[in-house]
KEDRENKOL-125933 format. One record per atom (N, C-alpha, C, O): x, y, z. Coordinates in steps of 0.1 Angstrom, whole numbers, plus 5000, padded with zeros to 4 digits. Layout:
KEDRENKOL-125933
XYZ ...
//
This chain:
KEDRENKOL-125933
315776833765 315576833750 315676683746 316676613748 314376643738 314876503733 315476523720 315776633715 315776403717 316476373704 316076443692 316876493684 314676443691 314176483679 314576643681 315176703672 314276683691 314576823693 315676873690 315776983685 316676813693 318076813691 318576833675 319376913671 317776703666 318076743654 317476843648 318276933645 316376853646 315476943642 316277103644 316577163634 316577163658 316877273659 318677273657 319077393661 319477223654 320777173649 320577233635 319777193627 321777373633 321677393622 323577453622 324277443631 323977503610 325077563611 324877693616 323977763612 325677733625 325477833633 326977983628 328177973630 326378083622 327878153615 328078283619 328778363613 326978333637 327278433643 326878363661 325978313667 328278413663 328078343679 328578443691 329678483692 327578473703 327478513712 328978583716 329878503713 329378663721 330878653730 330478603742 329978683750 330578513744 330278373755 331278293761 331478203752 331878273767 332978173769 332078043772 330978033776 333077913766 332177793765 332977773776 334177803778 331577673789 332677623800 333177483799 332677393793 334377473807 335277343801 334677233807 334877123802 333977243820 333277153827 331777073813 331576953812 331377143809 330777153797 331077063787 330776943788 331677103776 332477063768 332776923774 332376813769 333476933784 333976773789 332876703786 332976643775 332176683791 330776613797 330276593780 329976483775 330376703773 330076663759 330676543752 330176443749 332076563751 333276483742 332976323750 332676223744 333276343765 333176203771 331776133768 331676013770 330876193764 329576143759 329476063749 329075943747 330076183738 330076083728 331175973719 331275923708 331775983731 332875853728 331975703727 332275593725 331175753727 329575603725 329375623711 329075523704 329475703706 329075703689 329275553680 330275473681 328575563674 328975433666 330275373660 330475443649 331075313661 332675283652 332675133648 332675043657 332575093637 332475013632 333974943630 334774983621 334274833638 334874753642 335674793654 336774763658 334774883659 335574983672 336575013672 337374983681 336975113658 337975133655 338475333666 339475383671 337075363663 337475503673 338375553664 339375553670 338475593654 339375683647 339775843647 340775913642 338175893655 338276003655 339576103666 339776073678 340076203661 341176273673 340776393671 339976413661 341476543682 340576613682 341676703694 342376683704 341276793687 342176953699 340677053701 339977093691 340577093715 339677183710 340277273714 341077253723 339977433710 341177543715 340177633717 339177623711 340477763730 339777843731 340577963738 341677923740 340478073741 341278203749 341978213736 341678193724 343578283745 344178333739 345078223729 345678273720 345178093730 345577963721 344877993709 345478023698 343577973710 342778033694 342878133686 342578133675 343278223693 343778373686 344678363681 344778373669 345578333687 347578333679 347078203670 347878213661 346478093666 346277993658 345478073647 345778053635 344178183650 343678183637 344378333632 344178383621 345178383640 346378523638 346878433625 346878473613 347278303630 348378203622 347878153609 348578103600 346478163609 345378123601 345378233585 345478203573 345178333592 344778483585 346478493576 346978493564 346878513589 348478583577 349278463569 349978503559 349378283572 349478253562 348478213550 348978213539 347378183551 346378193540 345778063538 345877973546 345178043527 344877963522 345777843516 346677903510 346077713515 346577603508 345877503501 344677503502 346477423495 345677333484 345177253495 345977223504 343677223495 343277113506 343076973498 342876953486 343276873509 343876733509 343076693500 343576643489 341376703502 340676603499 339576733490 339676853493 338476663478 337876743477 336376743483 335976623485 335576843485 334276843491 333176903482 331976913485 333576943471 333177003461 332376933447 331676973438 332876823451 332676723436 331476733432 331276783421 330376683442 328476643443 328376763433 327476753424 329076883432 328177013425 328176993408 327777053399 328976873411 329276863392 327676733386 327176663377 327576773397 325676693393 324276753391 323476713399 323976823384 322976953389 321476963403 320777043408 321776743401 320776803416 321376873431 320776943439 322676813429 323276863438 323477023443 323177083453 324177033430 324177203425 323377273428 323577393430 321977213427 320877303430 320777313442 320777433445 320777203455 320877203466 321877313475 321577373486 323277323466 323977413472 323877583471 324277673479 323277593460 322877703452 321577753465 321477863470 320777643466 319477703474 319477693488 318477693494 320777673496 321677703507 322377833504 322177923513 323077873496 324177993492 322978143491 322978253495 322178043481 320778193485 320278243501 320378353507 319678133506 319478213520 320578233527 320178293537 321378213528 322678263536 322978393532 323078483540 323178413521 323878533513 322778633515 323178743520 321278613510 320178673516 320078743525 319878863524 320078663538 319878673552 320778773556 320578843566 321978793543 323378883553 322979013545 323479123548 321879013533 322079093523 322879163513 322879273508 323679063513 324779003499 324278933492 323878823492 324379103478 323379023465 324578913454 325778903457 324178883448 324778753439 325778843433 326878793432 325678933429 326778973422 327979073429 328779153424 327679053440 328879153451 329779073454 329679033465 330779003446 331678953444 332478963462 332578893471 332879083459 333579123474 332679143489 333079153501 331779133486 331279103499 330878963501 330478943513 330778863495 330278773492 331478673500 331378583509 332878733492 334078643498 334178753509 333778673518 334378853515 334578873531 332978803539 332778823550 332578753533 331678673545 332378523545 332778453555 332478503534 333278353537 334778343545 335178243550 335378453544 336678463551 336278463568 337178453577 334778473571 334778453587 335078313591 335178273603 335078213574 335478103583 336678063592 336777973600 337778203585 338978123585 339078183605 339878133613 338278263608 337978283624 337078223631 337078233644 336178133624 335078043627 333978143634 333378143644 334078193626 332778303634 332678353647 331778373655 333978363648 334278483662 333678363676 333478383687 333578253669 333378113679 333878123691 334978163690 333478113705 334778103713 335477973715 336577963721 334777843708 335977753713 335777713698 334777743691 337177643692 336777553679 337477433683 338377423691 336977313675 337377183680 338177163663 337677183652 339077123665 339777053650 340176883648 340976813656 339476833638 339376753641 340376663631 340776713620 340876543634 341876453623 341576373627 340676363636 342776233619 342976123620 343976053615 344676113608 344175963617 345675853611 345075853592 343975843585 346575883591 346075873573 345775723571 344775713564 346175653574 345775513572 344075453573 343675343569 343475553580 341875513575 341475543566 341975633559 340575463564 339575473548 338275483546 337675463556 337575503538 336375553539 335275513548 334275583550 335475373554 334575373564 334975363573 334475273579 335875443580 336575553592 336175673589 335475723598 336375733577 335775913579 333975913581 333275993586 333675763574 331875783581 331375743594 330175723598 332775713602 332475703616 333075843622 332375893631 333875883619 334576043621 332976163619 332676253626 332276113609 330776183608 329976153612 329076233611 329576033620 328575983628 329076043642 328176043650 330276103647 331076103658 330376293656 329276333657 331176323653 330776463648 329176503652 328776573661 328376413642 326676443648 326576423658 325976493666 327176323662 326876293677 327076403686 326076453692 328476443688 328876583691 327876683689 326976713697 327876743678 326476833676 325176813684 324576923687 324576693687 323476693689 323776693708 322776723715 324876663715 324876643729 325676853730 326076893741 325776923719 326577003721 324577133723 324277213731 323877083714 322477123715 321977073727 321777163735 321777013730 321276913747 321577013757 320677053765 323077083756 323477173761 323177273760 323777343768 322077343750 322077483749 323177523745 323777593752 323877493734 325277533727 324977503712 323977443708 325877543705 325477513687 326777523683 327777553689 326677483668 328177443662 327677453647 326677463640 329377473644 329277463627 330577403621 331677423625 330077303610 331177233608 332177293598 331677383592 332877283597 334277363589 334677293581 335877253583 334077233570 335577143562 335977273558 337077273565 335977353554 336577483546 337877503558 338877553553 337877483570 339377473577 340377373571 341477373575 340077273561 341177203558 341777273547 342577203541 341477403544 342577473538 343577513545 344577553539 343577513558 344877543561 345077443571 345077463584 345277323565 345877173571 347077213578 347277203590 348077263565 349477253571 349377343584 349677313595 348877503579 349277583596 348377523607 348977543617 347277463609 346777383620 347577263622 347877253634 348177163616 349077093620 349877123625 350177063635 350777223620 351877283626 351577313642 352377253650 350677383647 350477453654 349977383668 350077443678 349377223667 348677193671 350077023676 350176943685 350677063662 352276953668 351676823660 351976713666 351276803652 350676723646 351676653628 351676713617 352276523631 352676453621 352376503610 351176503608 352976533600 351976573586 352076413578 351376373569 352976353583 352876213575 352176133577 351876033570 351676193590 350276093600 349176123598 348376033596 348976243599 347676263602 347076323589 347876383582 345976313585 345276373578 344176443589 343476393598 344276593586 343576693589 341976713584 341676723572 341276723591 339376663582 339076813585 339276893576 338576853597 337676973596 337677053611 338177013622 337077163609 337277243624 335677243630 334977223621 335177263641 333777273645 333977403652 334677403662 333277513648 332977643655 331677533667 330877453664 332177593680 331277573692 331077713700 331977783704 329777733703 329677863712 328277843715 327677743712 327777993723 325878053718 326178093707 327178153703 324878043701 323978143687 323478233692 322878233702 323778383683 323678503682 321878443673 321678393662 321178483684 320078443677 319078553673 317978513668 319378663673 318578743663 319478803651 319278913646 320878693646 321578733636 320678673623 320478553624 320378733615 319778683603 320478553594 319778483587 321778533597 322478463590 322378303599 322878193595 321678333608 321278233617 319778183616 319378083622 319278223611 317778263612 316678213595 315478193594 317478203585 317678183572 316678033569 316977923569 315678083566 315077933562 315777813556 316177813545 315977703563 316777583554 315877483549 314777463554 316577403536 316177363531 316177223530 317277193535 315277103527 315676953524 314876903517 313676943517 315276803508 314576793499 313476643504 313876553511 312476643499 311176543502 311876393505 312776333499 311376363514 311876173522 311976123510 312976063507 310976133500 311276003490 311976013479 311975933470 312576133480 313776143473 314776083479 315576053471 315076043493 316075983497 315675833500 316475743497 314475793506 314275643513 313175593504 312175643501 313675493502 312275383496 312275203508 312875103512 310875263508 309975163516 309675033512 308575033506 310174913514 309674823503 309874663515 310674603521 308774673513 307874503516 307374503530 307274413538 306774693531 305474723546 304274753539 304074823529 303274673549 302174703540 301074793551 299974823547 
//
């Protein structure tokens, strides 16, 4: 698989095979992309990945204590309406795909509660860092992440990123033996196979036109 291929078929993945991911695997991934870009080689990124019966009793731990105020917000972009629209025309084909209409309130939120299992994932990776970085550490923490993603595809493997796990910072910290004064808690990555004739996998995605994002200027 080249690169291009890699991105291209890289999507969030929210029904996954009952597969065990092998650790021989995984290794060969993480050690890969310790090459990712870090700007002043700072390497900020840290990382538990859990799978068997460790992930069970953590997302057991997950379910019964609940939801908490998360650290940081990821929400904001929606208070722009180009944004809004973008998220809106993601929320339709997902919701679509599962056949949860807009106004089934309750089925709508029992689909989102598969996050707090990561979609029956068999491994999830959680990811942190020292509170003391700043915004250009969490955009090397997301160059690190793609990177991951795209050598976790290379593999015939797929992933989904979880900020929606930093709702439960504190019981993943706890669990995992993690400083709360240290670390800030960022996000979880569901890793497994895609269940690939699940519709919720399958969902046309969307992006909006290159020149809405890049401008070209002084090639002729």
């Amino acid at each position: 698989m080249n690169v291009t291929e890699a991105v291209t078929t890289r999507r969030s993945i929210r029904a996954f095979l009952d597969k065990p991911v092998d650790l021989a695997t995984i290794t060969r991934v993480m050690d890969t992309a310790r090459w990712a870009a870090s700007g002043c080689n700072y390497q900020p990124w840290e990382a538990s990945i859990v799978t068997g019966q460790p992930l069970k009793d953590l997302q057991a731990k997950i379910v019964a204590n609940g939801p908490q105020a998360a650290e940081y917000d990821w929400a904001a972009p929606g208070q722009e309406e180009a944004y809004k629209k973008r998220l809106d025309g993601v929320s339709a084909g997902m919701f679509g795909a599962m056949g949860i209409a807009r106004d089934d309130g309750a089925g709508r939120m029992a689909a989102m509660m598969k996050n707090a299992v990561s979609f029956d994932a068999p491994a999830v990776m959680f990811v942190y860092f020292p509170r003391l970085m700043k915004e250009p550490q969490w955009s090397d923490v997301g160059m690190w992440l793609q990177t991951v993603a795209l050598l976790l595809r290379e593999e015939g493997l797929d992933s989904c990123w979880q900020e929606y796990m930093a709702l439960y910072a504190g019981t993943i910290r706890e669990f995992l033996g993690l400083d709360h004064d240290r670390y800030m808690f960022f996000c979880g990555m569901a890793i497994g196979y895609r269940d690939a004739d699940a519709p919720v996998n399958n969902f046309e995605r969307q992006r909006v036109p290159l020149e809405e994002h890049v401008k070209f200027i002084g090639f002729e």
